[in-house]
Backbone as CSV, one residue per row, in Angstrom:
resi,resn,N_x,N_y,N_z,CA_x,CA_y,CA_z,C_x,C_y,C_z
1,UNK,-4.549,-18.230,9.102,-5.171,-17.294,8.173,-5.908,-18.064,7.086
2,UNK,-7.235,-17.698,6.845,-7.525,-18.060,5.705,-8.104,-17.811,4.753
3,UNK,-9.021,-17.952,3.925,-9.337,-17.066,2.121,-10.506,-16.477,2.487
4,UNK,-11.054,-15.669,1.175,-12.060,-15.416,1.207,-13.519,-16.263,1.014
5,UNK,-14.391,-15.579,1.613,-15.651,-16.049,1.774,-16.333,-16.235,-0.100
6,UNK,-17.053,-17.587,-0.432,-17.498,-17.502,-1.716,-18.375,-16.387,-2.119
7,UNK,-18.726,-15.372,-1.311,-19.296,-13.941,-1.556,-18.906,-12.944,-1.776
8,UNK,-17.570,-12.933,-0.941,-16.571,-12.314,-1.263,-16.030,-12.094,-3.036
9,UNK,-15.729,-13.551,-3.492,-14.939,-13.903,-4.551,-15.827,-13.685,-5.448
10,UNK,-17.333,-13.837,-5.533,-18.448,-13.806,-6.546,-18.458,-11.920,-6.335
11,UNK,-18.286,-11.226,-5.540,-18.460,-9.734,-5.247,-17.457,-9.216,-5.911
12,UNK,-16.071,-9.815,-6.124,-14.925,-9.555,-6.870,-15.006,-9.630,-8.480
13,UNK,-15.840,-10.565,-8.960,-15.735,-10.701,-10.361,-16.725,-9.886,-10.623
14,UNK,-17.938,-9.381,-9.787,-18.820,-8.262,-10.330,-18.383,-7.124,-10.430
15,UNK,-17.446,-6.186,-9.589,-16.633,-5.436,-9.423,-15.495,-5.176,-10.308
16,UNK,-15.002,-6.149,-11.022,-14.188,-5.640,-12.444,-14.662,-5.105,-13.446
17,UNK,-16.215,-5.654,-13.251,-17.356,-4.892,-14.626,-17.834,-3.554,-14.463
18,UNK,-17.911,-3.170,-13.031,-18.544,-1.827,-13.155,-17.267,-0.494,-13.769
19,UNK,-18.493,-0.074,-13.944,-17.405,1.260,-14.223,-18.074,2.621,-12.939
20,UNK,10.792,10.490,-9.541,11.554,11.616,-8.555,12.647,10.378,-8.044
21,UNK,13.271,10.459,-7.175,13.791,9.625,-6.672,13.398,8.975,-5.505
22,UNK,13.696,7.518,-5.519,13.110,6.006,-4.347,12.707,7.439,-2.987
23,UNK,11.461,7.455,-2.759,11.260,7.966,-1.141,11.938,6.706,0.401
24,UNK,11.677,7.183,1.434,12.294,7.019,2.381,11.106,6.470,3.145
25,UNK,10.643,5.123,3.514,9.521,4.750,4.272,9.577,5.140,5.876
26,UNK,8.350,4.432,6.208,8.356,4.417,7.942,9.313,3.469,8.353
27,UNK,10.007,4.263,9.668,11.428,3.122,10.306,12.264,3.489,9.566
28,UNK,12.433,4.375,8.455,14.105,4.704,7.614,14.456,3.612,6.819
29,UNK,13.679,2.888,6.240,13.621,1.707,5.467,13.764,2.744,3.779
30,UNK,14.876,2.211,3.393,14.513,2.463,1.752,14.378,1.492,0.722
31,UNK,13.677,1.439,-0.400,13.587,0.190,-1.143,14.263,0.364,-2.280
32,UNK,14.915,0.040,-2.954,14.938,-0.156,-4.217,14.468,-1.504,-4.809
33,UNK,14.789,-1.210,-5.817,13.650,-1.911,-7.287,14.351,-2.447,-8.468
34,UNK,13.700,-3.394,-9.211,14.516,-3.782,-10.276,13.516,-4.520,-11.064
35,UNK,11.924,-5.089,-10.457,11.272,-5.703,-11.390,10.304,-4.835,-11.625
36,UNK,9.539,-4.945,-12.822,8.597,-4.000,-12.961,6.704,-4.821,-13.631
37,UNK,5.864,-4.707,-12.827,4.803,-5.639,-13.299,3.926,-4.068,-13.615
38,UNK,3.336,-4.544,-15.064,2.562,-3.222,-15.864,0.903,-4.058,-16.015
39,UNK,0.010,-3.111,-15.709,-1.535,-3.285,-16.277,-2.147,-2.240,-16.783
40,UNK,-1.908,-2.774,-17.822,-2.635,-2.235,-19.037,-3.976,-2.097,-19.402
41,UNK,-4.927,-0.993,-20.050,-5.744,-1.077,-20.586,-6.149,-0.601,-22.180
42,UNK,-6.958,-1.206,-22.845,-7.026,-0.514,-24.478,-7.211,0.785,-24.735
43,UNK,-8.052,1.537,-23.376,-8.748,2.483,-23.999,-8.386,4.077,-22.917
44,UNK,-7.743,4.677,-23.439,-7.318,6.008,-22.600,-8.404,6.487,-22.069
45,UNK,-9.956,6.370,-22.714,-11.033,7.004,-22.205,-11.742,6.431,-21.047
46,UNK,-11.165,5.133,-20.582,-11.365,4.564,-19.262,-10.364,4.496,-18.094
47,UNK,-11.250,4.155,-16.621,-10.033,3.933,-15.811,-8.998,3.004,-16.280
48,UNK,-7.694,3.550,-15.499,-6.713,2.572,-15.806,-6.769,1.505,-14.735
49,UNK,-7.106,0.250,-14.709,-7.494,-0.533,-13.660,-6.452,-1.565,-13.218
50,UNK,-6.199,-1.607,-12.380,-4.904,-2.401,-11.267,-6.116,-3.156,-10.269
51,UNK,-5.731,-4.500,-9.887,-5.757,-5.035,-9.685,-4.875,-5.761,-8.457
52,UNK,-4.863,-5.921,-7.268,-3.712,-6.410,-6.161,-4.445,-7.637,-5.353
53,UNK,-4.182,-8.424,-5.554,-4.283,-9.775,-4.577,-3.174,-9.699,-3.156
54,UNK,-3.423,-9.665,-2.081,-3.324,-9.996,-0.615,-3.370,-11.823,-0.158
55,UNK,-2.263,-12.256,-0.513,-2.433,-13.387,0.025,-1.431,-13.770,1.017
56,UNK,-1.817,-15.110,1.887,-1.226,-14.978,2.904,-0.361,-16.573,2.562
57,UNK,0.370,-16.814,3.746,0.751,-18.880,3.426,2.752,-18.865,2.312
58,UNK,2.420,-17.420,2.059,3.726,-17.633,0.859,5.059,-17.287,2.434
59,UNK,6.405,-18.555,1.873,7.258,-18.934,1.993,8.307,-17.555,1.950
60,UNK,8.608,-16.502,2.943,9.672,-16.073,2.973,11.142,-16.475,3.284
61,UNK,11.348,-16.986,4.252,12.280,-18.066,4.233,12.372,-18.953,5.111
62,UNK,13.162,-20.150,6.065,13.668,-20.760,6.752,12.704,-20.367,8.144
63,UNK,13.522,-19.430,8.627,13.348,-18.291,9.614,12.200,-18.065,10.048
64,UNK,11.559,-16.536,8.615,10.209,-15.795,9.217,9.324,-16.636,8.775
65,UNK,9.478,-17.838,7.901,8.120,-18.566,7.128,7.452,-18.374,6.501
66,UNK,5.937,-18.826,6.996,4.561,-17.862,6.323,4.864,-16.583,6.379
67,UNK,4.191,-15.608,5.157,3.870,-14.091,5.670,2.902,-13.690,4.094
68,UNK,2.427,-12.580,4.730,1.148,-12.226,3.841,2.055,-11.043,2.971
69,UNK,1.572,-10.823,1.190,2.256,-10.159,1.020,0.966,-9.818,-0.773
70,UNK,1.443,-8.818,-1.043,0.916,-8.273,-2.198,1.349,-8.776,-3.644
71,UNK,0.308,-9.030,-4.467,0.753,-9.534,-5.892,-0.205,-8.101,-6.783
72,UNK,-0.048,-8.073,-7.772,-0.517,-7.664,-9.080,-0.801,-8.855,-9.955
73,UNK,-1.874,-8.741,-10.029,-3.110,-9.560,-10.721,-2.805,-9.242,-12.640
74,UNK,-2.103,-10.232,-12.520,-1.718,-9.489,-14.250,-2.991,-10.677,-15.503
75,UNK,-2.630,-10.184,-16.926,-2.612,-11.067,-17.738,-2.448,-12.512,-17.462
76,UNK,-1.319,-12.841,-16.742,-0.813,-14.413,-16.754,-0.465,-14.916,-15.499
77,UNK,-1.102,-14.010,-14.805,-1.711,-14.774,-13.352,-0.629,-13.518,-12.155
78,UNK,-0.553,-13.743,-11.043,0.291,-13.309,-10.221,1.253,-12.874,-10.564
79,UNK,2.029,-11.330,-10.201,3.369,-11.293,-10.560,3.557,-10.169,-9.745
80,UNK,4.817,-9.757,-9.827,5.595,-9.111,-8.361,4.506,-7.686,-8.281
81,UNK,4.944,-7.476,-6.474,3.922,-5.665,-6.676,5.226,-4.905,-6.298
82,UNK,7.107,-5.571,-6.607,7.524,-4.665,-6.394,7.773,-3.601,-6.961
83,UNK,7.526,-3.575,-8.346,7.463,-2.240,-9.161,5.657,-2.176,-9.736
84,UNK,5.220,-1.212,-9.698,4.274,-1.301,-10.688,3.528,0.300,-11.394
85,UNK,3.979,-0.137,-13.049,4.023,0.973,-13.459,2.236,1.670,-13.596
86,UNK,2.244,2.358,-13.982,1.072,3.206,-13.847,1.327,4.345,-14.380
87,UNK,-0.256,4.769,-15.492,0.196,6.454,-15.713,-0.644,7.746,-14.694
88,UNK,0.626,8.606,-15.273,0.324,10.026,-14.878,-1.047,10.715,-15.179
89,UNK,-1.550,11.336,-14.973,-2.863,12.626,-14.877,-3.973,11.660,-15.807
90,UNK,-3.998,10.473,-15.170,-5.247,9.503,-15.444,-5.925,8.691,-14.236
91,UNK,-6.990,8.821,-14.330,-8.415,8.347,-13.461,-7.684,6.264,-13.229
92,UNK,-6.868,6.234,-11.764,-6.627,4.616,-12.080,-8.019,4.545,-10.950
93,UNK,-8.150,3.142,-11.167,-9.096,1.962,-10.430,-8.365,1.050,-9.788
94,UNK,-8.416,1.208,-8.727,-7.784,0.179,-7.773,-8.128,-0.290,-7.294
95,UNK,-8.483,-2.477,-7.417,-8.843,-3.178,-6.909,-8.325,-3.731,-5.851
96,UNK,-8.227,-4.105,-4.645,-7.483,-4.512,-3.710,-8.429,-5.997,-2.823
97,UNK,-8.279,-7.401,-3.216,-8.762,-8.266,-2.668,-7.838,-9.258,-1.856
98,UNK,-8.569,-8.719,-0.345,-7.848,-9.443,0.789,-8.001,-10.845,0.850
99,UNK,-7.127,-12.151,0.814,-7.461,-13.268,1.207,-7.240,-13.411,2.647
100,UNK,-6.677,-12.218,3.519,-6.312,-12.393,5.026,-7.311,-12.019,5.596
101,UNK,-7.675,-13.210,6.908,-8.646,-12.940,7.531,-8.431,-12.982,8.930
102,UNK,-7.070,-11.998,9.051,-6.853,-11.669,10.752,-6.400,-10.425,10.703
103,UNK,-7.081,-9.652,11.710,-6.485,-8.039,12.110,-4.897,-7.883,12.191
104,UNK,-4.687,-6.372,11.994,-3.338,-6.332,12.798,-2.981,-4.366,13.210
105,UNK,-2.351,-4.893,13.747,-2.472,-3.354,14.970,-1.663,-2.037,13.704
106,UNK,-2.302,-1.133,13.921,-1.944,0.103,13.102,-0.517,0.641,13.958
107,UNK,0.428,1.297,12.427,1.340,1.892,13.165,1.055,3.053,13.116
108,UNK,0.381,3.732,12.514,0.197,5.368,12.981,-1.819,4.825,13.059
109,UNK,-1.854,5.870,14.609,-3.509,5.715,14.900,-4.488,5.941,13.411
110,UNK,-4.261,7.058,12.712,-5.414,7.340,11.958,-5.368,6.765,10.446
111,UNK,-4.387,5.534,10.341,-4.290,5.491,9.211,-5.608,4.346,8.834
112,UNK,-6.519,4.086,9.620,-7.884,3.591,9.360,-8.704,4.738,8.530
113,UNK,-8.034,5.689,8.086,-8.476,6.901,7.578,-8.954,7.080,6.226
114,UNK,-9.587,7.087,4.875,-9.138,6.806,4.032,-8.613,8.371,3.260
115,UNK,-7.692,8.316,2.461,-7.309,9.449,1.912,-6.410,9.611,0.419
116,UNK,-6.908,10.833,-0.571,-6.401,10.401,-1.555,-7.040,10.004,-2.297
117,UNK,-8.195,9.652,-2.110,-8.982,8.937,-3.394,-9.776,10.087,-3.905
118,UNK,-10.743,9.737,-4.747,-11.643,10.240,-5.442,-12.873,10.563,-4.268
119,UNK,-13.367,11.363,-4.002,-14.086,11.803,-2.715,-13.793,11.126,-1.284
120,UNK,-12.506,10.984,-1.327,-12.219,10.630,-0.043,-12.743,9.517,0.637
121,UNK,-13.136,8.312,-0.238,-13.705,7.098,-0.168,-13.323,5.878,-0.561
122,UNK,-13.494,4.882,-0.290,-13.456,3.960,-0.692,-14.528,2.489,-0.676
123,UNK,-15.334,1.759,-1.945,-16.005,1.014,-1.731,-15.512,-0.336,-1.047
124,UNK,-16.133,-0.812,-0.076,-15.372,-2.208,0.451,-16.581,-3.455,0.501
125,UNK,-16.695,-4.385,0.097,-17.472,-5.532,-0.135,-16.839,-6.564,0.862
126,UNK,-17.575,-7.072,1.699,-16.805,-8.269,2.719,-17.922,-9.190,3.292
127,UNK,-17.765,-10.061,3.723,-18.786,-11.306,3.553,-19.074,-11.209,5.111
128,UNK,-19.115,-9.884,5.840,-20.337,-9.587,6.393,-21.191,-8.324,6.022
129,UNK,-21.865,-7.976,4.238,-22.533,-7.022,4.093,-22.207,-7.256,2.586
130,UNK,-22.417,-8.425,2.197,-22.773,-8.884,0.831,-23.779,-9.805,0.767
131,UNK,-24.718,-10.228,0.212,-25.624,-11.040,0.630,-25.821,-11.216,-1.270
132,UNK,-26.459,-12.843,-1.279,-26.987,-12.697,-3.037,-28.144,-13.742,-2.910
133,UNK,-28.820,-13.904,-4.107,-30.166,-14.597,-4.098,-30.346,-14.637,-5.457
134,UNK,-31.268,-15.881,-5.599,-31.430,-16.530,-7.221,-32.353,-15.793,-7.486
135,UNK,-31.983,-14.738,-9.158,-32.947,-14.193,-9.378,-33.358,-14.586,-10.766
136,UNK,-33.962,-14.152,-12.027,-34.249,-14.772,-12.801,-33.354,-14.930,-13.846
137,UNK,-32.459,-14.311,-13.834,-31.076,-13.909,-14.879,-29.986,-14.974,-13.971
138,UNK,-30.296,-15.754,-13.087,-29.192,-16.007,-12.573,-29.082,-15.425,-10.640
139,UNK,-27.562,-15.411,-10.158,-27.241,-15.095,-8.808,-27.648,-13.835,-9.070
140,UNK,-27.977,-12.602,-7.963,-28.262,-11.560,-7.959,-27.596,-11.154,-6.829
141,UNK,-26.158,-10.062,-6.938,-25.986,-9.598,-5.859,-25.775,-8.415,-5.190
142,UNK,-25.832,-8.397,-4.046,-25.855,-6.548,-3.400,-25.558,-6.430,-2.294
143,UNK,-25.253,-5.463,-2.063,-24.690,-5.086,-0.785,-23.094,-4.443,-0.907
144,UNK,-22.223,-4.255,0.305,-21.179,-3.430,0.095,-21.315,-1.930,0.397
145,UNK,-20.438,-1.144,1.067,-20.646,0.205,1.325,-19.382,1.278,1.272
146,UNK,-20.253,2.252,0.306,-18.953,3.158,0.446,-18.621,4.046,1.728
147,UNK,-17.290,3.703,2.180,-16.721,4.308,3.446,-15.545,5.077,3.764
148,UNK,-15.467,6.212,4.339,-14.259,7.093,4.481,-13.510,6.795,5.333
149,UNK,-13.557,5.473,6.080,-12.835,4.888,7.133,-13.461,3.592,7.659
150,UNK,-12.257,2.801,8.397,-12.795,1.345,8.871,-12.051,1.610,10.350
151,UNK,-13.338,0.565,10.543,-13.181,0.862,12.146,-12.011,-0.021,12.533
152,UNK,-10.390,0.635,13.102,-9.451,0.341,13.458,-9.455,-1.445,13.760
153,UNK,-10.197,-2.185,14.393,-9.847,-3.111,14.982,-10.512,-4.218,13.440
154,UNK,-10.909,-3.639,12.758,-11.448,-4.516,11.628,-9.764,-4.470,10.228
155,UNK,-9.446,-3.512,10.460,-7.809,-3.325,9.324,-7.039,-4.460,9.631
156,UNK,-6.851,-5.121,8.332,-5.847,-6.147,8.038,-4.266,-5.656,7.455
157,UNK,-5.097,-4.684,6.736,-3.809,-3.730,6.122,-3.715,-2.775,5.437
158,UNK,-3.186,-2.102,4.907,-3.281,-0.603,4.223,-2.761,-0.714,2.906
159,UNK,-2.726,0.352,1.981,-1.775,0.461,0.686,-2.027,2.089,1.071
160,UNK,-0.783,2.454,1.456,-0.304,3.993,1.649,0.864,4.313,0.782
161,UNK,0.261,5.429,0.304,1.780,6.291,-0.801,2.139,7.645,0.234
162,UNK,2.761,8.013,0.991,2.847,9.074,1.650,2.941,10.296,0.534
163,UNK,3.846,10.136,-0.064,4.242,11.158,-1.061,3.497,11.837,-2.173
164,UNK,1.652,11.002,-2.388,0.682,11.273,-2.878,-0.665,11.250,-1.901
165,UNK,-0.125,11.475,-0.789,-1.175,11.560,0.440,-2.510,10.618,0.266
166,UNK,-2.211,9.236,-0.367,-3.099,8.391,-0.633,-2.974,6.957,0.745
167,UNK,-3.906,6.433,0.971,-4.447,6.028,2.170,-5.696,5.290,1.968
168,UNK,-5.411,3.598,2.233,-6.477,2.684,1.629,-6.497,1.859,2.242
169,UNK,-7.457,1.878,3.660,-7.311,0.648,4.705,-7.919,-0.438,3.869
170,UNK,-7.100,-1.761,4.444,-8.234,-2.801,4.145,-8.679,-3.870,5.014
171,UNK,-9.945,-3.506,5.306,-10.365,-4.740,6.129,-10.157,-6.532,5.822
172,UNK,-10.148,-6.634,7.223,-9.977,-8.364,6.644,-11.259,-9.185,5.756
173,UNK,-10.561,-9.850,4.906,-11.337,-10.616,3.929,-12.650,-10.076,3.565
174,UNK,-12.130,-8.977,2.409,-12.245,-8.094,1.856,-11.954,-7.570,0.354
175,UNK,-13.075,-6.920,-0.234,-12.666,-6.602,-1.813,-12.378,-5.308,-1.697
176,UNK,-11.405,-4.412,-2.201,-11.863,-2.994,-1.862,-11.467,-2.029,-3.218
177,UNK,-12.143,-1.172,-3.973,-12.366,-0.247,-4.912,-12.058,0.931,-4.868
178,UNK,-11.149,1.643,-5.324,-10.875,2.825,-4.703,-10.388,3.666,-6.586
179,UNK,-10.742,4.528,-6.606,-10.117,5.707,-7.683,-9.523,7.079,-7.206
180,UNK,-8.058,6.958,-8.087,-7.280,7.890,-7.676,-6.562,8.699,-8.885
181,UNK,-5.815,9.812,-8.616,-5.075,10.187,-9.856,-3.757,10.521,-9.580
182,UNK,-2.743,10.001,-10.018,-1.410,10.395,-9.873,-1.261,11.515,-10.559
183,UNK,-0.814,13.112,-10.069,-0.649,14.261,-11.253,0.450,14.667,-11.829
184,UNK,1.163,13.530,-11.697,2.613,13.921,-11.359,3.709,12.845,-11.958
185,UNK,4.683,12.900,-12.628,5.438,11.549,-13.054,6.632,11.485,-11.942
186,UNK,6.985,10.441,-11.666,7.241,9.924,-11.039,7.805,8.530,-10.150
187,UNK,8.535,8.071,-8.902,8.599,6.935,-7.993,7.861,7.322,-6.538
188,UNK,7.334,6.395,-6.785,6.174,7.152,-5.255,6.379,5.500,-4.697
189,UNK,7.400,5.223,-2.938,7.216,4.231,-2.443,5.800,4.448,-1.793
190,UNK,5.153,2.837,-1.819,4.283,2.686,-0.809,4.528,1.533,-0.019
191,UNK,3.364,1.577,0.966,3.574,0.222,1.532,2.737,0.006,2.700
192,UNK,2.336,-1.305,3.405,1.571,-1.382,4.279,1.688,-0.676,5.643
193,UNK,0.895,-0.197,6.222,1.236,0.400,8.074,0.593,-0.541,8.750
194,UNK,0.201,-1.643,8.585,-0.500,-2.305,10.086,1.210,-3.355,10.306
195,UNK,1.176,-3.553,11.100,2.052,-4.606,11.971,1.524,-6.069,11.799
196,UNK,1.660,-6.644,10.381,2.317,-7.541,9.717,3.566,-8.545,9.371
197,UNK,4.399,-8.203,10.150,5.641,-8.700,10.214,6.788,-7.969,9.608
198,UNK,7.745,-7.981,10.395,8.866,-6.685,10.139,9.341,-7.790,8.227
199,UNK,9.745,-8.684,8.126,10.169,-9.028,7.444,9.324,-8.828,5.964
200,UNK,8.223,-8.909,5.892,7.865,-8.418,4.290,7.449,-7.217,4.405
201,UNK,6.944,-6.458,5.103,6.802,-5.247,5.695,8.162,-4.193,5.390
202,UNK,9.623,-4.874,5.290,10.472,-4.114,4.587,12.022,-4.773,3.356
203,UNK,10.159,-5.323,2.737,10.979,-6.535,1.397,10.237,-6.044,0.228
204,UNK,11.049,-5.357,-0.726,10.011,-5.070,-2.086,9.421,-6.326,-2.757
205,UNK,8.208,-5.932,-3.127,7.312,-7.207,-3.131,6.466,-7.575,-2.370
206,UNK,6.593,-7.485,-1.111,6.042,-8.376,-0.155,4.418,-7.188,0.443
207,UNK,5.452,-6.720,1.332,4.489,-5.321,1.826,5.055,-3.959,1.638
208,UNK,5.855,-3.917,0.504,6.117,-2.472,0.099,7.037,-2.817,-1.360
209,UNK,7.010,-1.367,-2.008,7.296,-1.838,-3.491,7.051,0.312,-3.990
210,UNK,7.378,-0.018,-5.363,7.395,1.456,-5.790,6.062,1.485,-6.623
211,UNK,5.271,2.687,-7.186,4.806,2.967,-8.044,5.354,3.848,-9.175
212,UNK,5.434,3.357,-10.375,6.363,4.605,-11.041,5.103,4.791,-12.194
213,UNK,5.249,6.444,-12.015,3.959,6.856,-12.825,4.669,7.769,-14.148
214,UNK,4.166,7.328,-15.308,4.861,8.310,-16.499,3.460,8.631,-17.314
């Protein structure tokens, strides 16, 4: 597996500028929780913006080894995505940048679907449909498309909340943008559906974790 494309990563820093009780996952997996990583913003009159890094190479143990797993992009660099707080009946922004650049097979067919967001979309930037060029201010770049679905064999992985019918494929090595609203306070588990490896796939932190919305 390996990182993103330098178009990718230059498409990512342009993209920050624009403007109940634990549920029960897939397989009967339940998580509980105990750390909590918060992103904050100054101003109530903007999105609340989150941030998730996808990286792959991190050390689960002995055993399963490598495995790809989710961070929250904080203040002071990386920190757990097994809790992450978030508020209620506000417009969040959700950044999601893949450093994995290998497919993996869906466990339910349509979850290449996107759902839950803000018109049922999501923008995705990936370094085949970003392109940039020296313009007089500097790099100039464009490209990226908003899409209501990815074509199954391109999904690296998902961020699904069942319990807020939200649904956010992500293609491999990939930036992806999505706005949503939680209406509700709350623990809403989520967690990845592609077939990633059973082991972070049902490890808070890794590929599943809570959202708690107040």
């Amino acid at each position: 597996m390996g990182g993103l494309t330098i178009a990718v990563l230059a498409v990512a820093l342009v993209l920050s500028g624009f403007g109940a009780a634990l549920a029960v996952g897939g397989g009967g997996r339940t998580v509980t929780t105990s750390l909590t990583s918060t992103v904050t913003n100054s101003s109530t009159g903007s999105p609340f913006v989150v941030t998730l890094v996808i990286a792959t190479n991190s050390v689960y143990n002995s055993t399963e080894g490598s495995q790809p797993a989710y961070f929250v992009l904080g203040a002071n660099g990386l920190q757990s995505s097994q809790n992450m707080s978030l508020p209620a009946n506000r417009l969040i922004k959700l950044v999601i940048m893949n450093y994995d650049d290998g497919n993996a097979s869906l466990n339910v067919p349509n979850d290449n679907v996107v759902s839950g967001t803000a018109g049922g979309t999501v923008f995705v930037a990936s370094n085949s449909n970003i392109n940039a060029s020296q313009g007089s201010s500097g790099i100039v770049i464009t490209g990226g498309q908003t899409v209501s679905s990815v074509p199954a064999v391109d999904v690296a992985h998902t961020f699904t909340v069942p319990s807020l019918n939200l649904n956010i494929p992500v293609p491999v090595s990939s930036t992806v943008v999505a706005y949503f609203t939680i209406s509700k306070a709350g623990s809403f588990l989520w967690f990845c559906e592609t077939a990633c490896g059973d082991a972070p796939m049902s490890t808070p932190g890794w590929m599943t974790g809570t959202l708690v919305a107040s």
